[in-house]
LUMFI-91331 format. One record per residue (C-alpha): x, y, z. Coordinates in steps of 0.02 Angstrom, whole numbers, plus 50000, padded with zeros to 5 digits. Each point is the difference from the previous one (the first is absolute). Example, Ala and Ser with C-alpha at 12.3 -4.5 7.8 and 13.67 -1.06 7.14 Angstrom:
# residues 2
PT     X     Y     Z
PT 50615 49775 50390
PT 50069 50172 49967
//
This chain:
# residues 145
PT     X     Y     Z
PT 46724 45563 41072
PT 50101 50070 49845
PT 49897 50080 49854
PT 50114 50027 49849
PT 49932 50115 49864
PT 50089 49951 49824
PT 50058 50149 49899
PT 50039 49986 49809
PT 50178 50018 49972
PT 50024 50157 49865
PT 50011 49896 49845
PT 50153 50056 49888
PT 49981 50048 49820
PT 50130 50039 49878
PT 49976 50099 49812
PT 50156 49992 49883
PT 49966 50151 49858
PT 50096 50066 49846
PT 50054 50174 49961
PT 49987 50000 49808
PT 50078 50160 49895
PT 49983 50056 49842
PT 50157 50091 49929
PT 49922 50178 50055
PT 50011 49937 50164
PT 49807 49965 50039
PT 49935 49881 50098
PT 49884 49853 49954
PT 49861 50020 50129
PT 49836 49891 50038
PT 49832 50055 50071
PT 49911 49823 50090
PT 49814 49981 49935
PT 49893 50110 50155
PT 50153 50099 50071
PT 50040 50190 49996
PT 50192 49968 50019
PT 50128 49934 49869
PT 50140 49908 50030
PT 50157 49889 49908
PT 49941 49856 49915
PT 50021 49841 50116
PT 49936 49918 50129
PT 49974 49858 50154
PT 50140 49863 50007
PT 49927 49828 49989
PT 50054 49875 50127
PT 50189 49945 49983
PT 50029 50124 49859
PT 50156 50121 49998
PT 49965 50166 49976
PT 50078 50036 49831
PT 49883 49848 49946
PT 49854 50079 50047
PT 50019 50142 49929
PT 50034 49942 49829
PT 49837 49873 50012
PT 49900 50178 50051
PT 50050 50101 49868
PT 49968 49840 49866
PT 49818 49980 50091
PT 49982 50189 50003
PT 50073 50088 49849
PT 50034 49827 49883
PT 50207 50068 50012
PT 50141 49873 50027
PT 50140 50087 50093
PT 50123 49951 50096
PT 50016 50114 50163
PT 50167 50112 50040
PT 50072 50031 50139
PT 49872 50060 50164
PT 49981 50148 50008
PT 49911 50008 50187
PT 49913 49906 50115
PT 49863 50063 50156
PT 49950 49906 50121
PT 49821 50065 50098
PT 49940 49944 50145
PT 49822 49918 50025
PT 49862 50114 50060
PT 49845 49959 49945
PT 50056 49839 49882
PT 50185 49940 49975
PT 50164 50058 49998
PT 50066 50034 49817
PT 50173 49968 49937
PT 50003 50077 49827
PT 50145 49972 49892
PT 50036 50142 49847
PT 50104 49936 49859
PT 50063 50110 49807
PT 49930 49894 49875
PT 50110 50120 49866
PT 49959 50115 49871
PT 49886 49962 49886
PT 49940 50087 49862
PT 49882 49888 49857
PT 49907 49887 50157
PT 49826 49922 49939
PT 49895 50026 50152
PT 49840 49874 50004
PT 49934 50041 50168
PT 49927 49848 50106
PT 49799 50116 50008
PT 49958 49895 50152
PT 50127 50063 50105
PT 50057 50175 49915
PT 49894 50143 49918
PT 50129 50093 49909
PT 50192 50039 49986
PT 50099 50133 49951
PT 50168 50103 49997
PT 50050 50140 50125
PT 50128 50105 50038
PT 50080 49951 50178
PT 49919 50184 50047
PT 49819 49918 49933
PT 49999 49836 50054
PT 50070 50040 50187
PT 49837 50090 50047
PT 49901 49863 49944
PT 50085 49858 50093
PT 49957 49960 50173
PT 50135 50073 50128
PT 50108 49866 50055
PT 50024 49950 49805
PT 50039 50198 49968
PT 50129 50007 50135
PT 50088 49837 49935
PT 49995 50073 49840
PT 50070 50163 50042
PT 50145 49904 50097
PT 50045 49852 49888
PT 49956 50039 49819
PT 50148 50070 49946
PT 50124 49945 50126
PT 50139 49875 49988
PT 49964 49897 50137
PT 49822 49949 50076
PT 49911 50109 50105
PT 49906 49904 50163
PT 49877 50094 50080
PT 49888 49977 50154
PT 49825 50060 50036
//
């Protein structure tokens, strides 16, 4: 007699975020209500959305901004350990400099500008690498983990 155990396939989730600049070259970063880390403003795709689509919706739900994302700038892919694989898609939102931030409090405690020396530290790894590879390239940077 066969016994079949079922596993859970590793869902898939993807992020689509936004490198904002000011014209000193600083980077709009976001720290998530409870974390340690910061990151780019963004966040999951919905079902059926493009990725430039969802990252314009974040950054209206998050910051209150309109912009229309640039070209990508990177995208990582991780594989599942202990939840999903991520696929997380990096695009330049532009430079900015007179940007009326109303950030969504349920989701986001505070924002602020950094220095690409500042905020690198403060982002988790995989975002830092991307960064450090794609942010001021010409072409997009992909990157596995």
């Amino acid at each position: 007699m066969f016994s079949f155990r079922w596993r859970p396939v590793p869902a898939r989730v993807a992020t689509a975020r936004g490198l904002i600049r000011d014209p000193d070259g600083r980077w709009l970063i976001v720290r998530p209500v409870g974390k340690r880390h910061w990151q780019l403003p963004g966040g999951r795709l919905e079902r059926g959305e493009p990725p430039t689509a969802a990252c314009r919706r974040e950054l209206r739900e998050e910051l209150g901004v309109d912009l229309e994302p640039g070209r990508p700038l990177a995208v990582t892919w991780r594989p599942a350990r202990r939840r999903s694989a991520r696929f997380a898609f990096v695009f330049d939102m532009g430079t900015h400099d007179a940007l009326e931030i109303r950030l969504q409090a349920a989701e986001l405690s505070e924002w602020r500008w950094a220095t690409p020396e500042e905020a690198l530290p403060l982002l988790k790894p995989d975002m830092a690498a991307a960064l450090t590879s794609g942010a001021d390239q010409a072409t997009a940077v992909y990157l596995e983990f």
